[in-house]
N, C-alpha and C positions, 0 to 999 in steps of 0.2 A: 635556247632562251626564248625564242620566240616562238617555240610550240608551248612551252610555258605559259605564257600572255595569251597566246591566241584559246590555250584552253580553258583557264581562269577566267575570262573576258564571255568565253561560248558559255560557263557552266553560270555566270554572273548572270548573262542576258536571260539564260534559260528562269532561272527562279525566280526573278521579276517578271518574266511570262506568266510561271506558276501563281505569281502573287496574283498578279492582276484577272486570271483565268479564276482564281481563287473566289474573288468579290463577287463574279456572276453566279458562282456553281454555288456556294456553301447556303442555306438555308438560312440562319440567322445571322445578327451582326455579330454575336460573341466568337462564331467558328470563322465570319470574315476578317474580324479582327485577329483570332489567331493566326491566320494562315497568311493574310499578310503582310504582318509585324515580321514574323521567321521566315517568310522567301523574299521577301523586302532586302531584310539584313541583313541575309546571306549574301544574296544578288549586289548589293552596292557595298558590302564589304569585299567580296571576289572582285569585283570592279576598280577599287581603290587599290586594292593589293595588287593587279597587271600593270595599272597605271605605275606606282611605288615601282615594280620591277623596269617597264620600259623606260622610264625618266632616270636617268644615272643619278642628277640631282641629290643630294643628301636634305636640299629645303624641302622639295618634293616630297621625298620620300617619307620625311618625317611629319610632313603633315599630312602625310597618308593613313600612316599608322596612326595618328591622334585624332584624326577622324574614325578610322574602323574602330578605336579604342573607347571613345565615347560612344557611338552609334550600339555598339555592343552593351556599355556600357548602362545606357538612358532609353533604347525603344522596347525591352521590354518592360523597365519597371514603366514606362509612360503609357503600354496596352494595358497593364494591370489596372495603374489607377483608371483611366479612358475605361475597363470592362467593369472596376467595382461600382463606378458612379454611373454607368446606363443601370445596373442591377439595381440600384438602390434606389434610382427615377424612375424605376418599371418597366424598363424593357424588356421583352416577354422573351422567354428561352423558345428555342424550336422545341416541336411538340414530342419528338424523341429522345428528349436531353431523357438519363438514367437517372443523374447522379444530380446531387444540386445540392452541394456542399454549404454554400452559401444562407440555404432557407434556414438549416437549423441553429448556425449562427448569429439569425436576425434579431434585432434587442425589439422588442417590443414598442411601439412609437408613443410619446408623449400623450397625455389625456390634450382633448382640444380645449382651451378655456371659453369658457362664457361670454363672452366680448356682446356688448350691446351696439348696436349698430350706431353709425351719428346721425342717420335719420331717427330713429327712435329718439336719440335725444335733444332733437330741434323740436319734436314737436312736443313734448312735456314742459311746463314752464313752470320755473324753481321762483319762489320767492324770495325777494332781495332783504336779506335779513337787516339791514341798513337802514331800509325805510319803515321798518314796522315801528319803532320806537315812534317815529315822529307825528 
């Protein structure tokens, strides 16, 4: 049991390594954000699951599992939305990217309206239809 833990726990620490070695080395943020969403969640899911094994506990354990259940659960779709909304503010891909699935599904962006400035309309002065009668 306890080469068990101590190997889950080695392979956990390792991919949180990976993640974090990840942030320095990958060229843009879409490929850091890939890379450490999935050694992230690997890493602290391996980790909850030696803890779950070394704790006998049934409260333990079971909030072990509903943690690596959620976390599995919610940090990729939350990289998704996190990578669609930098694409969409213009965060620029690395200069390698092939493929860019993304561009040809871009809807075209609204026409700009016409809006007058409020200085422009402090300095023109309207006549007060009120007083002309009198």
């Amino acid at each position: 049991m306890n080469i068990l833990i101590a190997t889950f726990s080695t392979i956990g620490a390792l991919a949180i390594l990976f993640a974090s070695i990840g942030i320095l080395r990958m060229p843009d943020f879409y490929l850091r954000l890939s890379v450490t969403v999935k050694a992230a969640t690997l890493g602290i899911g391996l980790l909850l699951v030696s803890a779950a094994i070394y704790f006998p506990d049934v409260s333990v354990t079971t909030k072990a599992i509903a943690i690596v259940f959620f976390l599995i659960l919610t940090a990729p779709v939350a990289a998704h939305m996190i990578g669609r909304t930098a694409y969409h503010t213009g965060i620029p891909t690395w200069k390698g990217t092939i493929i860019d699935e993304l561009k040809k599904n871009q809807p075209t962006p609204p026409p700009v309206a016409d809006v007058t400035p409020i200085s422009a309309l402090k300095r023109t002065k309207t006549k007060n239809p009120s007083k002309e009668g009198s």
